[in-house]
N, CA, C and O atoms as a GROMACS GRO file, in nm:
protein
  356
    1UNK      N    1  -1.111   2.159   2.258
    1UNK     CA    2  -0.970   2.127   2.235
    1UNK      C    3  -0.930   2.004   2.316
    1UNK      O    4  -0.962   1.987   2.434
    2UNK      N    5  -0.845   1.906   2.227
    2UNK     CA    6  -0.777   1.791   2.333
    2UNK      C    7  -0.682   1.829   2.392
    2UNK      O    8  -0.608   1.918   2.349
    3UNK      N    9  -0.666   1.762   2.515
    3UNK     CA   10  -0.498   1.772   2.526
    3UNK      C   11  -0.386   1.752   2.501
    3UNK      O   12  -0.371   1.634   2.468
    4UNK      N   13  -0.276   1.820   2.499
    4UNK     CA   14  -0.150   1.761   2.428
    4UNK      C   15  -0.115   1.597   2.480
    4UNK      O   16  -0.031   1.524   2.429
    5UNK      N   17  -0.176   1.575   2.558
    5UNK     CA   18  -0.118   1.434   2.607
    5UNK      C   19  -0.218   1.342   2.504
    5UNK      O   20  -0.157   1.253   2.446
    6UNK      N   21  -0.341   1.350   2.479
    6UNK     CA   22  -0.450   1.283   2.440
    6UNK      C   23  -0.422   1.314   2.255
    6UNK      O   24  -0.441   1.222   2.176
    7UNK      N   25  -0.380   1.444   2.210
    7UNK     CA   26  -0.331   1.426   2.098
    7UNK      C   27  -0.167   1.321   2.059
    7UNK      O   28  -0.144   1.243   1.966
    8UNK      N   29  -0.100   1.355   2.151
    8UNK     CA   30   0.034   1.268   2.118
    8UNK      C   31   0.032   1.119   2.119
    8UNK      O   32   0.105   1.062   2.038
    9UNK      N   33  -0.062   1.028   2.225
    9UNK     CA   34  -0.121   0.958   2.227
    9UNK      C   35  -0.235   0.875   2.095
    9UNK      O   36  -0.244   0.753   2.084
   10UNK      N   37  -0.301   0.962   2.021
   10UNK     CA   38  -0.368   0.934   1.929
   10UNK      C   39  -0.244   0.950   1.746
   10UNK      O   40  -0.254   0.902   1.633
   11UNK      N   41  -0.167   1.020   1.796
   11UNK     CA   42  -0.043   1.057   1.666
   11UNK      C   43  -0.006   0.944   1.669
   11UNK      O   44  -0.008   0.881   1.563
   12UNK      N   45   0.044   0.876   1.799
   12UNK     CA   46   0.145   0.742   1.842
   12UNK      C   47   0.070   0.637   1.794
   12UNK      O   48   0.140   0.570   1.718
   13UNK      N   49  -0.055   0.588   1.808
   13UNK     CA   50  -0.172   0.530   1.768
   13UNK      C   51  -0.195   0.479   1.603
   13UNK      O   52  -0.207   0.372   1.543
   14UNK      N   53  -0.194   0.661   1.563
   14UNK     CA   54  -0.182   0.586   1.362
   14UNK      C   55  -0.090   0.619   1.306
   14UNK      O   56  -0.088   0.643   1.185
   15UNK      N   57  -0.008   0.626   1.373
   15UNK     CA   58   0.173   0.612   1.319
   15UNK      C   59   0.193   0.433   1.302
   15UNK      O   60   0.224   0.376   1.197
   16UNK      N   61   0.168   0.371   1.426
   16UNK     CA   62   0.112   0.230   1.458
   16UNK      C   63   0.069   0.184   1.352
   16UNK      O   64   0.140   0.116   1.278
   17UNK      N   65  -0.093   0.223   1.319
   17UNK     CA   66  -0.174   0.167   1.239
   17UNK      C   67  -0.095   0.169   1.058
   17UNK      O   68  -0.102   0.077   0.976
   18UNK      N   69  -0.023   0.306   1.041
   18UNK     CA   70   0.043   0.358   0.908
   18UNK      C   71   0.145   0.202   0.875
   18UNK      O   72   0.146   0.123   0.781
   19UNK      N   73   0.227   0.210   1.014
   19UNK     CA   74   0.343   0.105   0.969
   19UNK      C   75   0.265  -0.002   0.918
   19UNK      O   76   0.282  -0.059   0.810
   20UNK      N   77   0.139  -0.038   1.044
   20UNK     CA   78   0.116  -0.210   0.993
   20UNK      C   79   0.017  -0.219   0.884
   20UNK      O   80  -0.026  -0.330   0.853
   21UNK      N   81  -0.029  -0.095   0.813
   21UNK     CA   82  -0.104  -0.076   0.670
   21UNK      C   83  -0.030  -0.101   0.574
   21UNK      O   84  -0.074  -0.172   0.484
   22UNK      N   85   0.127  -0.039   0.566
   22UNK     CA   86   0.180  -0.040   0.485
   22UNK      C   87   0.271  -0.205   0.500
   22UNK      O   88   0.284  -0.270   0.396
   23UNK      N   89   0.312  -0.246   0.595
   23UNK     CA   90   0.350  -0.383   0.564
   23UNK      C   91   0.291  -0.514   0.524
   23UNK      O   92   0.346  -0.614   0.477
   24UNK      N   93   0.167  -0.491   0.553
   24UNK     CA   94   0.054  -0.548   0.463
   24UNK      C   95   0.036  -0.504   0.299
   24UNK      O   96   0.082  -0.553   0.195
   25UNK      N   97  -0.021  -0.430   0.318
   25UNK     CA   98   0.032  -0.332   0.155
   25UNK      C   99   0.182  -0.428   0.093
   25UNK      O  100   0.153  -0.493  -0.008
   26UNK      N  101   0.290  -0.439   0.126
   26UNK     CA  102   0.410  -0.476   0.096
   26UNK      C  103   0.386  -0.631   0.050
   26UNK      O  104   0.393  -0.680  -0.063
   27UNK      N  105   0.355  -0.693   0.182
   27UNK     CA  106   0.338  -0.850   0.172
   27UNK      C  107   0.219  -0.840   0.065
   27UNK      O  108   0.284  -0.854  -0.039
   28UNK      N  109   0.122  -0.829   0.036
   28UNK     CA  110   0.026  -0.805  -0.081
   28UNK      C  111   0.135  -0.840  -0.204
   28UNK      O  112   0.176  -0.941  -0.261
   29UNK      N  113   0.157  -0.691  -0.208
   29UNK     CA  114   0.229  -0.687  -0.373
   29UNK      C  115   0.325  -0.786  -0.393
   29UNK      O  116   0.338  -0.823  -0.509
   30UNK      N  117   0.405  -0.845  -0.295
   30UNK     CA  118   0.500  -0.914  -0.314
   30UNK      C  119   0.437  -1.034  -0.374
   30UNK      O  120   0.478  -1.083  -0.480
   31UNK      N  121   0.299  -1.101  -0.282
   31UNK     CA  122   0.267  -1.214  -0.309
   31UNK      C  123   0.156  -1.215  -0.444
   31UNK      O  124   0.087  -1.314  -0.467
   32UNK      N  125   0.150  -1.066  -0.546
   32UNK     CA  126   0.020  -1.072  -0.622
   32UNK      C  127   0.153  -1.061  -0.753
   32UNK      O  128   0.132  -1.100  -0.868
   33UNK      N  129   0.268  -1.010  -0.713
   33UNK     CA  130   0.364  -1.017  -0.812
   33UNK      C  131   0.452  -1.201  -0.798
   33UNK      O  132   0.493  -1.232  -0.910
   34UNK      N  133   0.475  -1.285  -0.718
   34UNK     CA  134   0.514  -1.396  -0.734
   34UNK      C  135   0.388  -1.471  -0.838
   34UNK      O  136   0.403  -1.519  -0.951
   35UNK      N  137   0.274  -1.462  -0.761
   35UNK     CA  138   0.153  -1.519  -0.845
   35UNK      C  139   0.163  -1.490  -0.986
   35UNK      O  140   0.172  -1.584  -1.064
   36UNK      N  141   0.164  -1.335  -1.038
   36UNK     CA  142   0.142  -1.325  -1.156
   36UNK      C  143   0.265  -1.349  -1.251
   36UNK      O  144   0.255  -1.340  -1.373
   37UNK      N  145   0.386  -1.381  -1.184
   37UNK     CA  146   0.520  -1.406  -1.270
   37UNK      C  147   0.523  -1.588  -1.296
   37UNK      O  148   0.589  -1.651  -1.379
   38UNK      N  149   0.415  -1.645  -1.181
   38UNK     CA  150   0.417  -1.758  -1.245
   38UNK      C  151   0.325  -1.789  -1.303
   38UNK      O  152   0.342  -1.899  -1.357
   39UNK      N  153   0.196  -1.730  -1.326
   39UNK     CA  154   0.126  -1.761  -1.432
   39UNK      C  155   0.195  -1.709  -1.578
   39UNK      O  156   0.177  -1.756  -1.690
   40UNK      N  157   0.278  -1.596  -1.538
   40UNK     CA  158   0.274  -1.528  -1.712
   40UNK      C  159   0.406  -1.655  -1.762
   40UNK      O  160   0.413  -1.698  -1.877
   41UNK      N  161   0.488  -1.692  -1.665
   41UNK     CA  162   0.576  -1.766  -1.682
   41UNK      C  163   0.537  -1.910  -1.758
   41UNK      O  164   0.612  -1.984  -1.822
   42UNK      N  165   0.423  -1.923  -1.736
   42UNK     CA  166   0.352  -2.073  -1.743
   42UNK      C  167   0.268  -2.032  -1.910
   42UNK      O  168   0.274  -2.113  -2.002
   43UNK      N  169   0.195  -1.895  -1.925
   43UNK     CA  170   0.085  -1.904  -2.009
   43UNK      C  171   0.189  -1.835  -2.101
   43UNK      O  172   0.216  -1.901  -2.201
   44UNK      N  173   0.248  -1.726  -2.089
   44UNK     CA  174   0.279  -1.610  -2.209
   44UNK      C  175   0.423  -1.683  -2.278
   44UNK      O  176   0.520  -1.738  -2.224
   45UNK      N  177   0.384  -1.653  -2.441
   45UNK     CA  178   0.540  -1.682  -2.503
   45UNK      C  179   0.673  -1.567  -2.440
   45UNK      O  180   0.666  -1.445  -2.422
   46UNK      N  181   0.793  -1.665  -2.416
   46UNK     CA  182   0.906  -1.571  -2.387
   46UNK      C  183   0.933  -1.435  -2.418
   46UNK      O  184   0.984  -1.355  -2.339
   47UNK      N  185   0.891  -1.405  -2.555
   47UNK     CA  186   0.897  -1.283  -2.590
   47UNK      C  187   0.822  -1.182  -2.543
   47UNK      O  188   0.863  -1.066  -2.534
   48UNK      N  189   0.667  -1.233  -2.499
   48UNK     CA  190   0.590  -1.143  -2.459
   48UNK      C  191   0.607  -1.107  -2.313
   48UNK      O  192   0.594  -0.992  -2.270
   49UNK      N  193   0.636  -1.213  -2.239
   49UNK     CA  194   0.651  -1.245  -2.099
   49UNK      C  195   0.719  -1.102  -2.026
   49UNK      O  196   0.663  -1.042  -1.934
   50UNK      N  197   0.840  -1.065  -2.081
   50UNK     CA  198   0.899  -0.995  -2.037
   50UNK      C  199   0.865  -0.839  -1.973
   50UNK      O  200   0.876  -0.778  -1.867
   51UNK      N  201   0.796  -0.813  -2.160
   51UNK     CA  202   0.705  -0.678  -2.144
   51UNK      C  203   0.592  -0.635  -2.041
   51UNK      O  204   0.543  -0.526  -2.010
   52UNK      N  205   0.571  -0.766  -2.003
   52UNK     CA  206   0.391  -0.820  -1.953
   52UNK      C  207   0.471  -0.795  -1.791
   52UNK      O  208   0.419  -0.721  -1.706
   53UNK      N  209   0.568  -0.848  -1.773
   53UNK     CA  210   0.608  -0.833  -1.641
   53UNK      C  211   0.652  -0.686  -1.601
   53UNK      O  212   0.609  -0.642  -1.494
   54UNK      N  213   0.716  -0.625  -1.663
   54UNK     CA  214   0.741  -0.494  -1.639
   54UNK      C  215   0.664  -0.390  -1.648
   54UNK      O  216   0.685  -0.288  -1.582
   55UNK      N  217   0.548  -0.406  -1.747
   55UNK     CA  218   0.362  -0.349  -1.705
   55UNK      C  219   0.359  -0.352  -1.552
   55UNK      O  220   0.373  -0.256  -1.476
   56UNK      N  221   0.327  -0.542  -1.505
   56UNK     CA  222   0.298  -0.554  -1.388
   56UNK      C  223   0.355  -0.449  -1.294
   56UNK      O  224   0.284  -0.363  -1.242
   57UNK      N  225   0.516  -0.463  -1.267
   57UNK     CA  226   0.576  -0.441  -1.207
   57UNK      C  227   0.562  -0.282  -1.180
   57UNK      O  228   0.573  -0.238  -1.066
   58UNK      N  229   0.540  -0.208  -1.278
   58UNK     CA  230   0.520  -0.090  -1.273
   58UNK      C  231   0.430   0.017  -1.244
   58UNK      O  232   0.450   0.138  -1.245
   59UNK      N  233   0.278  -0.081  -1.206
   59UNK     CA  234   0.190  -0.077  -1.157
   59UNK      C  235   0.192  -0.152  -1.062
   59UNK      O  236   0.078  -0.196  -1.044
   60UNK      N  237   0.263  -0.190  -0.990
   60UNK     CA  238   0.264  -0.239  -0.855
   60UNK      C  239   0.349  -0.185  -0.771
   60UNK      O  240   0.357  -0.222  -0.654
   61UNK      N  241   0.446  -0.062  -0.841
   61UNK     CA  242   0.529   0.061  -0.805
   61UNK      C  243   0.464   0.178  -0.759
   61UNK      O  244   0.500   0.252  -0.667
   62UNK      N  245   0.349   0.188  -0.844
   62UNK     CA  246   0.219   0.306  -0.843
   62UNK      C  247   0.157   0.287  -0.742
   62UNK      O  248   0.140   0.387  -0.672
   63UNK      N  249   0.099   0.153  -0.692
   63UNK     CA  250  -0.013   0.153  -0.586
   63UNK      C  251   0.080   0.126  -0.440
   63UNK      O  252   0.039   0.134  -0.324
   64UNK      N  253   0.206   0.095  -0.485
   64UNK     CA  254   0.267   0.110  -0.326
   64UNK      C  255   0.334   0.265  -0.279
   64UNK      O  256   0.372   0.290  -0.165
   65UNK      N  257   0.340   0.357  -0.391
   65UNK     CA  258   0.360   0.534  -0.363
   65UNK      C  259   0.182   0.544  -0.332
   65UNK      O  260   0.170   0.634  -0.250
   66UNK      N  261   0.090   0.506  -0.355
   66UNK     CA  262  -0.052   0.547  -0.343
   66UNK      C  263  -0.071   0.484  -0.185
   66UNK      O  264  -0.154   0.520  -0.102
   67UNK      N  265   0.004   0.406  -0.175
   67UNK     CA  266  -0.030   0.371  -0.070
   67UNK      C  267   0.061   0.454   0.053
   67UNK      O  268   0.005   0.504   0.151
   68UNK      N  269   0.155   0.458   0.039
   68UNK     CA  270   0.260   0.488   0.107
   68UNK      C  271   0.184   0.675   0.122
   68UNK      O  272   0.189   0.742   0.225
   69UNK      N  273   0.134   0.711   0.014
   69UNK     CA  274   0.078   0.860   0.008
   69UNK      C  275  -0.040   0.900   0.133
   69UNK      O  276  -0.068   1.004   0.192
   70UNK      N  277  -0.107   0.721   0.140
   70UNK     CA  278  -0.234   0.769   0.166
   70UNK      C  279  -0.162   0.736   0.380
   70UNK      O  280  -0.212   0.770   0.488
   71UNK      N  281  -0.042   0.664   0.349
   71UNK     CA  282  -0.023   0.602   0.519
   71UNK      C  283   0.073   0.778   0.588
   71UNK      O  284   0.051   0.833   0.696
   72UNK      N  285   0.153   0.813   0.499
   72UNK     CA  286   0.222   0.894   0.530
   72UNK      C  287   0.128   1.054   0.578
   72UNK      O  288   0.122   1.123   0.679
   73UNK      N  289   0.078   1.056   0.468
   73UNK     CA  290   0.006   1.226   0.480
   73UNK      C  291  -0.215   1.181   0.502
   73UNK      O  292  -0.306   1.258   0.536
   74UNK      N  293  -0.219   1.071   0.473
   74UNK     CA  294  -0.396   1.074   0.496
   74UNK      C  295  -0.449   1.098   0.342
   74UNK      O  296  -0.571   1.116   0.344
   75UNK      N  297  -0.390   1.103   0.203
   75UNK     CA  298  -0.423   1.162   0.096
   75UNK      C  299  -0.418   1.030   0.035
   75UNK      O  300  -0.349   0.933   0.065
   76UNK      N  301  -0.495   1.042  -0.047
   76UNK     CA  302  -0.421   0.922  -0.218
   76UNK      C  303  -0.573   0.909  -0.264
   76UNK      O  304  -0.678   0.957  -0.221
   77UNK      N  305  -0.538   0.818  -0.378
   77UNK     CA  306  -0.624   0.771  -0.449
   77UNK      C  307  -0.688   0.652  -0.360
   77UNK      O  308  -0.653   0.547  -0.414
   78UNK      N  309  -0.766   0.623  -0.247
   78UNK     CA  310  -0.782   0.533  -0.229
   78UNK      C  311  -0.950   0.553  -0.190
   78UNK      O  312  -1.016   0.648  -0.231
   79UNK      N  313  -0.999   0.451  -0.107
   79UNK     CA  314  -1.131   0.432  -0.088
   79UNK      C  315  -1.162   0.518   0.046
   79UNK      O  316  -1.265   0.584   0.054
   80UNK      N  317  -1.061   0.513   0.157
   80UNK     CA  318  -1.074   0.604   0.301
   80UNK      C  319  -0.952   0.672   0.303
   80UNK      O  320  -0.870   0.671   0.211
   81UNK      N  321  -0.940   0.727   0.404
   81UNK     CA  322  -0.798   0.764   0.458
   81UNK      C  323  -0.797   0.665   0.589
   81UNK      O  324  -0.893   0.598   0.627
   82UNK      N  325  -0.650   0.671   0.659
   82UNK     CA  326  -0.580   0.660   0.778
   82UNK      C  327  -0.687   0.794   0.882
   82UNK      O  328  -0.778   0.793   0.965
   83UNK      N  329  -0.610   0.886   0.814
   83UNK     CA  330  -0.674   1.013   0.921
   83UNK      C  331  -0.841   1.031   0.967
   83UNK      O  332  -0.883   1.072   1.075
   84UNK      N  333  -0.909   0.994   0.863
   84UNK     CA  334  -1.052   0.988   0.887
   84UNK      C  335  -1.102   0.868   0.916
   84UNK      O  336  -1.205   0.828   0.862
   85UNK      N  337  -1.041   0.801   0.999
   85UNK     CA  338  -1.090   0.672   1.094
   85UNK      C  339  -1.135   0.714   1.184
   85UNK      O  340  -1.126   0.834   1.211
   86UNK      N  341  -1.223   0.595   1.289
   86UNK     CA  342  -1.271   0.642   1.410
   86UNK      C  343  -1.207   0.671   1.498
   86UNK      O  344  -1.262   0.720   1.596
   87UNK      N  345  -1.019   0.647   1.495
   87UNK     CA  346  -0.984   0.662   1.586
   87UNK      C  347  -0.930   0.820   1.618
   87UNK      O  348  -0.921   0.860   1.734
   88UNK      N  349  -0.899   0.894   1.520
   88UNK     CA  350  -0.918   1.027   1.494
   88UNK      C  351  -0.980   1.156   1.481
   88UNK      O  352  -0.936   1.269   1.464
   89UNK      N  353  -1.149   1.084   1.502
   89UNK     CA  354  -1.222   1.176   1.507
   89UNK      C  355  -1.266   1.272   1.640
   89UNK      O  356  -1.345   1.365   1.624
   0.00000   0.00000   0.00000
């Protein structure tokens, strides 16, 4: 068993790591959704453009709850968790 000091310490730790996963995560989508509104802006006719953006957009809604799933509780669809890092074990 750890100690309560050495557990509260390691909670404080990837609470840390959660925030600065997910503000990365944030700056990502922001900058993969500017990118792709100016290509579709540049390549797709007006009519299509619109639809094409709100696809995007809506899948870039999905992977920031997947993400937010995997920073909050250690779960999601992703490749690791937060919780099963080295710093947790």
């Amino acid at each position: 068993m750890t100690p309560p000091e050495i557990t509260s310490i390691i909670a404080a730790a990837s609470a840390g790591v959660a925030a600065v996963v997910s503000a990365i995560g944030i700056i990502v989508v922001l900058v993969v959704l500017y990118v792709v509104k100016l290509v579709i802006g540049k390549l797709a006719p007006p009519e299509l453009a619109e639809p094409v953006l709100f696809i995007v957009g809506a899948i870039c809604l999905i992977s920031l709850l997947a993400l937010a799933a995997n920073t909050m509780f250690g779960v999601g669809p992703s490749l690791g968790s937060l919780r099963s890092g080295p710093l947790l074990r």
